[in-house]
The first five atom37 places (N, CA, C, CB, O) and aatype in JSON, in Angstrom:
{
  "aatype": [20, 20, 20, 20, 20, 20, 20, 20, 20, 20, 20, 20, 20, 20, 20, 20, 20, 20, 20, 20, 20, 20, 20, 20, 20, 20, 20, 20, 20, 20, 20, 20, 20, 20, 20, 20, 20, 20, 20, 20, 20, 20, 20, 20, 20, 20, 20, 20, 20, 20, 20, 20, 20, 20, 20, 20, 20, 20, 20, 20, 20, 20, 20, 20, 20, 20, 20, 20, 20, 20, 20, 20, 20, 20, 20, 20, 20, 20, 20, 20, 20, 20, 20, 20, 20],
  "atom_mask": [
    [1, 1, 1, 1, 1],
    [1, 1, 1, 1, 1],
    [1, 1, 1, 1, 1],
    [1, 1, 1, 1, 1],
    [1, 1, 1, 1, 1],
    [1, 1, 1, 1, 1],
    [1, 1, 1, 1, 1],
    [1, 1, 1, 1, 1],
    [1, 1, 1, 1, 1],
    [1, 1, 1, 1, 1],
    [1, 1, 1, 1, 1],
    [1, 1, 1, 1, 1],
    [1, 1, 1, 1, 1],
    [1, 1, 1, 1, 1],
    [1, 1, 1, 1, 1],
    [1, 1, 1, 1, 1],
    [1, 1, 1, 1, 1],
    [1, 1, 1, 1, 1],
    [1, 1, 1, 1, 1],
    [1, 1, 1, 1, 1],
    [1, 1, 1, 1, 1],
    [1, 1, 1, 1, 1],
    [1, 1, 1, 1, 1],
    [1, 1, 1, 1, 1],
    [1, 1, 1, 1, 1],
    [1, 1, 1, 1, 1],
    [1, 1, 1, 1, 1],
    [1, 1, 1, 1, 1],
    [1, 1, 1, 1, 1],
    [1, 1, 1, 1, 1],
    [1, 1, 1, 1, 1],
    [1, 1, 1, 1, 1],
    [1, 1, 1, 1, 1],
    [1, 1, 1, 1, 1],
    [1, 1, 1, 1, 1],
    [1, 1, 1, 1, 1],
    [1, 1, 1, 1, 1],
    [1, 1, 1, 1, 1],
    [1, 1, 1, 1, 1],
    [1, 1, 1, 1, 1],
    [1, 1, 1, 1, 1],
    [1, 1, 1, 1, 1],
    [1, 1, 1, 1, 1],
    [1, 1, 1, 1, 1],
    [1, 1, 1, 1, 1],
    [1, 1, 1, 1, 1],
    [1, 1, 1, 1, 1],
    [1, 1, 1, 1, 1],
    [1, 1, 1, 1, 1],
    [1, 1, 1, 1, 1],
    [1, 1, 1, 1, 1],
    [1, 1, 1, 1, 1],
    [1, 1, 1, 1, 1],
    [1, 1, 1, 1, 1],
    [1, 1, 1, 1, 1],
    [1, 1, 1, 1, 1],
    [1, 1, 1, 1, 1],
    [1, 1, 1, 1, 1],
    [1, 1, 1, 1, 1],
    [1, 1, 1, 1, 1],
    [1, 1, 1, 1, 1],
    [1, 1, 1, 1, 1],
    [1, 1, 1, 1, 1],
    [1, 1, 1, 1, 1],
    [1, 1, 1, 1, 1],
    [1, 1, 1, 1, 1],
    [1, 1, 1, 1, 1],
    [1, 1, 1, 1, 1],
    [1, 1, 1, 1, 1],
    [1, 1, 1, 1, 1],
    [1, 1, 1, 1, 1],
    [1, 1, 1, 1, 1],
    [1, 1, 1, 1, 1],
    [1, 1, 1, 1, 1],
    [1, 1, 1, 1, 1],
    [1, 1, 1, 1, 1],
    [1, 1, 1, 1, 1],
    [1, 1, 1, 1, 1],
    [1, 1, 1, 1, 1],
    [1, 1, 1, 1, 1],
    [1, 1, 1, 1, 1],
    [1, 1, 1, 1, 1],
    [1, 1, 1, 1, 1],
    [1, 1, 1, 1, 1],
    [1, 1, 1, 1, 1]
  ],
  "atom_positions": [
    [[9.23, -1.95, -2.83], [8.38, -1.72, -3.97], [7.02, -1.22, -3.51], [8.23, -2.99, -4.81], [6.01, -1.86, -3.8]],
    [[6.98, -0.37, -2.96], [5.49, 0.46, -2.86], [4.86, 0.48, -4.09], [5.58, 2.02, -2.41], [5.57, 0.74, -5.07]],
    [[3.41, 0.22, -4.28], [2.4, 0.48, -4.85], [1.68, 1.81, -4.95], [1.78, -0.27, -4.44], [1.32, 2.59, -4.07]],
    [[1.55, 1.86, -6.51], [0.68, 3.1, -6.96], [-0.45, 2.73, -7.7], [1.42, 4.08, -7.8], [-0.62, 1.79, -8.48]],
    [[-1.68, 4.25, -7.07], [-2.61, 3.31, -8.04], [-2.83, 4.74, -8.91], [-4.3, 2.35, -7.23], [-2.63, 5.9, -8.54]],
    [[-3.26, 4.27, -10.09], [-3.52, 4.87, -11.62], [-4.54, 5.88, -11.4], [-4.1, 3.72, -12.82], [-5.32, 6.08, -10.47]],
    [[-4.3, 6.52, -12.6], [-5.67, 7.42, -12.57], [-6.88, 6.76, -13.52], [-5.3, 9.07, -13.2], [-7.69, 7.4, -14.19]],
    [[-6.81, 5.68, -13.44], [-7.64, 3.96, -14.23], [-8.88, 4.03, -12.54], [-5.79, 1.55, -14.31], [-10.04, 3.63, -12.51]],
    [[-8.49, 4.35, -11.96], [-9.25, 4.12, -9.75], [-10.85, 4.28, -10.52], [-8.7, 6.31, -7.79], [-10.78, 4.68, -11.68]],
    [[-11.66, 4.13, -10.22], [-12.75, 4.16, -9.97], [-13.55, 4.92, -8.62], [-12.85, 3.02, -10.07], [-14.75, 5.21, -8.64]],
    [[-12.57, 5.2, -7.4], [-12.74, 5.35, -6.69], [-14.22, 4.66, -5.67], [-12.41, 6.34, -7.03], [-15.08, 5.13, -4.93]],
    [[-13.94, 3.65, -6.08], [-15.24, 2.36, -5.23], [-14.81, 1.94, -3.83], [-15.36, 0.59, -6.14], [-15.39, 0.95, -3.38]],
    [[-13.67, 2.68, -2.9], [-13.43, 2.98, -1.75], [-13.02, 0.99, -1.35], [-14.92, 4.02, -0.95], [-12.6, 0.7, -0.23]],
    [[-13.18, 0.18, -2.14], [-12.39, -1.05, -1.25], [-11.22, -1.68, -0.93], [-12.66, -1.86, -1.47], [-10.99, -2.83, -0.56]],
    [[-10.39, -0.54, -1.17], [-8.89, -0.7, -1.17], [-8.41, 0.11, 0.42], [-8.15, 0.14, -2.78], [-7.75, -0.44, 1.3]],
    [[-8.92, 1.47, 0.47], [-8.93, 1.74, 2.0], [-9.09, 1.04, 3.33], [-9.67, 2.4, 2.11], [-8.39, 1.12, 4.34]],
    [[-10.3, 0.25, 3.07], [-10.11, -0.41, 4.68], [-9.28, -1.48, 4.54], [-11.5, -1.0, 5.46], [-8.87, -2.0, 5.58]],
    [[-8.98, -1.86, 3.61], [-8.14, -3.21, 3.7], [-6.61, -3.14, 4.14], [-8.15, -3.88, 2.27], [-5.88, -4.03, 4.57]],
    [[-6.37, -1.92, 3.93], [-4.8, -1.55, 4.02], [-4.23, -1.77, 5.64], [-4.58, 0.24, 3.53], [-4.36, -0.95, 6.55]],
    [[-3.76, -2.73, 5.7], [-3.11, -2.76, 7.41], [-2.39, -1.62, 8.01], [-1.99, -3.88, 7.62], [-2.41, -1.11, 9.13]],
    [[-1.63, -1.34, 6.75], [-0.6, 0.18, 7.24], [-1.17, 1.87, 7.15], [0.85, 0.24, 6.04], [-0.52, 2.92, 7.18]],
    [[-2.73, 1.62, 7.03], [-3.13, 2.8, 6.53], [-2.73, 4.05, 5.49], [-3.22, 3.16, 7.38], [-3.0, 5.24, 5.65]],
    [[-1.95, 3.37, 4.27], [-1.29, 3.66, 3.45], [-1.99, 4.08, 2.16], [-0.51, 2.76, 3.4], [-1.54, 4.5, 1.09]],
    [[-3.17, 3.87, 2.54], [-4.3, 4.26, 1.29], [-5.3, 6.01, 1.83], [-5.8, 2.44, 1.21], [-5.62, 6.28, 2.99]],
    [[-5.56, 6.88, 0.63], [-6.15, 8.01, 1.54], [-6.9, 8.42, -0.33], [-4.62, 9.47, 2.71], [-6.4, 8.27, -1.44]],
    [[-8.21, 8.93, 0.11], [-8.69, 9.61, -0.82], [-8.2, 10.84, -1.24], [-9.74, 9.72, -0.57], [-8.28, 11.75, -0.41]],
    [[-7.53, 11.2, -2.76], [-7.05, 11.73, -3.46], [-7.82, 12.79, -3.42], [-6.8, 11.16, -4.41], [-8.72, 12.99, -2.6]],
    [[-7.45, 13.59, -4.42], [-8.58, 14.76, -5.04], [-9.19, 14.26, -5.86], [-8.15, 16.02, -5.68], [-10.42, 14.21, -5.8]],
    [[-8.65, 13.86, -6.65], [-9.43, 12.78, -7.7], [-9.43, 11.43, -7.49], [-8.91, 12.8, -9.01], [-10.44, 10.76, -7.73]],
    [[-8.25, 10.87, -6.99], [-8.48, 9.55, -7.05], [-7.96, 8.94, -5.87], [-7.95, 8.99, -8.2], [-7.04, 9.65, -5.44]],
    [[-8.18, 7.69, -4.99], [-7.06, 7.34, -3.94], [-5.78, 7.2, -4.31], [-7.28, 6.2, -3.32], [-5.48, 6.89, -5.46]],
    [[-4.93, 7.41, -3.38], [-3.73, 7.48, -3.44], [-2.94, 6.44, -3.05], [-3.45, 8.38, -2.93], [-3.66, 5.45, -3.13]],
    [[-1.72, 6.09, -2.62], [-0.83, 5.13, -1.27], [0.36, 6.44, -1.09], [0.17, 3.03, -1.93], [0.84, 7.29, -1.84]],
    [[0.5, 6.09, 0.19], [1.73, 6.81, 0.91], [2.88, 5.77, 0.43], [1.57, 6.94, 2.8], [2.97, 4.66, 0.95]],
    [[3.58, 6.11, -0.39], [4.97, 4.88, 0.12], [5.39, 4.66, 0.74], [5.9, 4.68, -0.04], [5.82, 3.52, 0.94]],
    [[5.57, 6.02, 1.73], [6.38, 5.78, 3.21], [5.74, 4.49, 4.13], [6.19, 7.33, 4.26], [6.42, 3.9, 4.97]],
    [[4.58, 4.2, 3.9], [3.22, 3.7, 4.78], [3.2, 2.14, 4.03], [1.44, 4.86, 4.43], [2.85, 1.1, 4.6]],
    [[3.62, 2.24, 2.77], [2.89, 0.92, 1.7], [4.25, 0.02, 1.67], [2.29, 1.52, -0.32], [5.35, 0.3, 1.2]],
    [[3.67, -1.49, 2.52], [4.62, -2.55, 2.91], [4.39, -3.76, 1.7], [4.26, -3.11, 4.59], [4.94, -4.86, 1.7]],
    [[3.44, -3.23, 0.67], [2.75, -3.9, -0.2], [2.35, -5.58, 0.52], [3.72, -3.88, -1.59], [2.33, -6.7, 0.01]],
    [[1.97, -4.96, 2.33], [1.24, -5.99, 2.8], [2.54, -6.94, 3.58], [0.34, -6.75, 1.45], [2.27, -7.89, 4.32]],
    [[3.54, -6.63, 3.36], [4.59, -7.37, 4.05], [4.57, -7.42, 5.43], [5.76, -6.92, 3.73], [4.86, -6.33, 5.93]],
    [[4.3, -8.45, 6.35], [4.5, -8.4, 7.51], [3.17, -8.97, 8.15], [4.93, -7.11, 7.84], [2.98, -9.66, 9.15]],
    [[2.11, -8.27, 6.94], [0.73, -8.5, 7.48], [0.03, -9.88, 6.2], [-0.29, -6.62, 7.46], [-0.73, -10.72, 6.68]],
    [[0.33, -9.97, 4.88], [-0.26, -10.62, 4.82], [0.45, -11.35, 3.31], [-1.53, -10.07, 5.08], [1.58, -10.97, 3.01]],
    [[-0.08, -12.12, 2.65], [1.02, -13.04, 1.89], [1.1, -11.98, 0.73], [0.5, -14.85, 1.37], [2.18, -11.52, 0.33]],
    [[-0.4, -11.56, 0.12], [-0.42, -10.72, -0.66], [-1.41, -9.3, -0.46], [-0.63, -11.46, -1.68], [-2.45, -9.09, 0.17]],
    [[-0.48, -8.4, -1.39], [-1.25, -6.73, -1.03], [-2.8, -6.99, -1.36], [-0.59, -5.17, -2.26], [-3.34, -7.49, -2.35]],
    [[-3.4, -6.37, 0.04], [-4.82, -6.49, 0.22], [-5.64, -5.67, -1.07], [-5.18, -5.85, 1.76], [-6.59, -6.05, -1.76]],
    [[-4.98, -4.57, -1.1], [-5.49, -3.49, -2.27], [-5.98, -4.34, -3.32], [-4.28, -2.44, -2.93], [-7.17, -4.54, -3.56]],
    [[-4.45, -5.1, -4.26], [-4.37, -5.71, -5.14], [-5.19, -6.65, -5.45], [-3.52, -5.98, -5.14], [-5.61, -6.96, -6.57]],
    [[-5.44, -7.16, -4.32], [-6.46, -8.48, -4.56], [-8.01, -7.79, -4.24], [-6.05, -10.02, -3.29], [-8.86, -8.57, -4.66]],
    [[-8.57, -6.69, -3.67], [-9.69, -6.32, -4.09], [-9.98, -5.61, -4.87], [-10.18, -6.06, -3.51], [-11.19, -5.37, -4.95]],
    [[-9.18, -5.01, -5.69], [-9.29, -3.67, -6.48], [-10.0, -4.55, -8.23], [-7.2, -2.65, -6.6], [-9.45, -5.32, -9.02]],
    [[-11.27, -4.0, -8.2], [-12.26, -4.64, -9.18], [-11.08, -4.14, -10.78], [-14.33, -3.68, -9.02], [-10.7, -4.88, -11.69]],
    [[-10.9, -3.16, -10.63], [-10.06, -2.83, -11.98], [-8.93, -2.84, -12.07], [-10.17, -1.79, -12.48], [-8.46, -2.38, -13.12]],
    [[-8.25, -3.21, -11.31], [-6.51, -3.55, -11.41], [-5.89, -2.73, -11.95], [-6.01, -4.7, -12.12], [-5.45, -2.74, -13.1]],
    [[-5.78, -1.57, -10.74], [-5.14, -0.04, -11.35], [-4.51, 0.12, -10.21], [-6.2, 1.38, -11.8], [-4.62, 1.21, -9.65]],
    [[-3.63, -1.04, -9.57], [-2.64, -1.08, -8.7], [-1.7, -1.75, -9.16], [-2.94, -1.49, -7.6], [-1.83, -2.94, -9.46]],
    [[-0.12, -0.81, -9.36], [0.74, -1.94, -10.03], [1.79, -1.39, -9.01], [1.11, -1.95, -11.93], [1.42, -0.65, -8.11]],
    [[3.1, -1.75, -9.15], [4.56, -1.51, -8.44], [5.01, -0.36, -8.85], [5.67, -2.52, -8.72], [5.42, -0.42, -10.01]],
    [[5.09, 0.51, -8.44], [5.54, 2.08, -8.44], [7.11, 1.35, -9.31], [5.75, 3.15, -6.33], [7.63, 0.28, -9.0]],
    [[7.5, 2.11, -10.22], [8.71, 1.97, -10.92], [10.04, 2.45, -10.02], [8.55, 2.82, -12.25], [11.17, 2.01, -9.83]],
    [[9.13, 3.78, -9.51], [10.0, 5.03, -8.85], [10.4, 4.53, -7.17], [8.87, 6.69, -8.84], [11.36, 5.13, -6.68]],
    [[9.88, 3.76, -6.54], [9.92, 2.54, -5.21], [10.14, 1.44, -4.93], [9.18, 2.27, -4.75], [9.62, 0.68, -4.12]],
    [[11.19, 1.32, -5.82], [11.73, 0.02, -5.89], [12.18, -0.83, -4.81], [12.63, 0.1, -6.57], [13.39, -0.72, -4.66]],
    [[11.62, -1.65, -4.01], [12.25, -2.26, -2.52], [12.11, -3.67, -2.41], [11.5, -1.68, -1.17], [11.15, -4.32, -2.83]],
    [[13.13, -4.13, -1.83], [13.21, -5.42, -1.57], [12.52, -6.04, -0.74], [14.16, -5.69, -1.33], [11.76, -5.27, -0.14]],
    [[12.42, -7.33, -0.35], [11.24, -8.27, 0.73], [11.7, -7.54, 2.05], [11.5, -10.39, 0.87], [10.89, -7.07, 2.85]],
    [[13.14, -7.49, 2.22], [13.83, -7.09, 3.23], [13.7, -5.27, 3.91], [15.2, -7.5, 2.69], [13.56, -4.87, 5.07]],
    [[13.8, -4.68, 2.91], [13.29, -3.39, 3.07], [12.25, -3.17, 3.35], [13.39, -2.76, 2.28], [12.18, -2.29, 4.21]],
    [[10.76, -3.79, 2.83], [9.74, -3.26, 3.43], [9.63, -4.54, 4.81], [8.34, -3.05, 2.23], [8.97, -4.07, 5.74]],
    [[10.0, -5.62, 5.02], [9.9, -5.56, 6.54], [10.6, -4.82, 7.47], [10.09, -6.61, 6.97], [10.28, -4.99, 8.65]],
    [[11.74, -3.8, 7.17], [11.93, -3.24, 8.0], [11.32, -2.06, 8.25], [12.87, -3.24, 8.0], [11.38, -1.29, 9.21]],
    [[10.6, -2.03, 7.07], [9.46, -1.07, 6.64], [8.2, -0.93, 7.71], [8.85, -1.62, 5.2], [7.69, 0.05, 8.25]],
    [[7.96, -2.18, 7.76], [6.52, -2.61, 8.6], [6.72, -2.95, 10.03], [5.78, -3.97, 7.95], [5.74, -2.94, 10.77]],
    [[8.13, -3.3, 10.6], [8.57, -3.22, 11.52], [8.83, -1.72, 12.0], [9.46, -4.01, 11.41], [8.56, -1.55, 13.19]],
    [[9.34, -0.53, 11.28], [9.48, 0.57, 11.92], [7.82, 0.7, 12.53], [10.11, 1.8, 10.87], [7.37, 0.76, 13.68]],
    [[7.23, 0.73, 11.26], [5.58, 1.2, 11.42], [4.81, 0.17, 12.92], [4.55, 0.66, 9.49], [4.06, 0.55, 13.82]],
    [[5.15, -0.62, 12.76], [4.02, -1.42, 14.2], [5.05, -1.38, 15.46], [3.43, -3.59, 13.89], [4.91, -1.89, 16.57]],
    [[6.03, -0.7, 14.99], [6.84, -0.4, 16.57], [6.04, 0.21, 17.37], [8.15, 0.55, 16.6], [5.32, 1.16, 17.05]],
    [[6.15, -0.53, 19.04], [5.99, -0.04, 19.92], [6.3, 0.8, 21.36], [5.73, -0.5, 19.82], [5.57, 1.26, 22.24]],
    [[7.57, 0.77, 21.18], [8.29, 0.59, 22.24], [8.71, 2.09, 22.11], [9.38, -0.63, 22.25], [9.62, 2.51, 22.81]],
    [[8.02, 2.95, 21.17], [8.21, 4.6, 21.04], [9.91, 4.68, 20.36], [8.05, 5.56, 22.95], [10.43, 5.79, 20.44]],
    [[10.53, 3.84, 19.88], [12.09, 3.92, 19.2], [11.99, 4.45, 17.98], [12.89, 2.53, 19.0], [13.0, 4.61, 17.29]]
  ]
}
């Protein structure tokens, strides 16, 4: 379940640094999330960092990214691989 955020953003930039997977990027208009990138925090933390700072709550569950607990840790496991695999 990757996260999208609305065109509701404010663009008040405190959803970017928080992102462990670097899954957040300034839009043309508004920030964005990569899905490929967005673990909605799985791996790194109990809950999505975005979500819990985002002053206007214009981060919800992409309809269209639907994924299980299991999918995005293998999600966040591809991403912090090290071993170049």
């Amino acid at each position: 379940m990757a996260l999208k955020i609305l065109d509701t953003c404010i663009n008040c930039d405190v959803c970017e640094p928080v992102c462990p997977n670097q899954a957040i990027t300034l839009g043309e208009e508004y920030y964005e999330i990569d899905p490929d990138r967005c673990t909605e925090c799985v791996g790194h933390f109990d809950q999505p960092q975005c979500v819990e700072v985002c002053p206007v709550e214009c981060i919800p569950v992409d309809p269209e990214r639907i994924e299980t607990t299991e999918q995005l840790m293998r999600k966040y496991e591809a991403l912090t691989r090290t071993d170049g695999a």
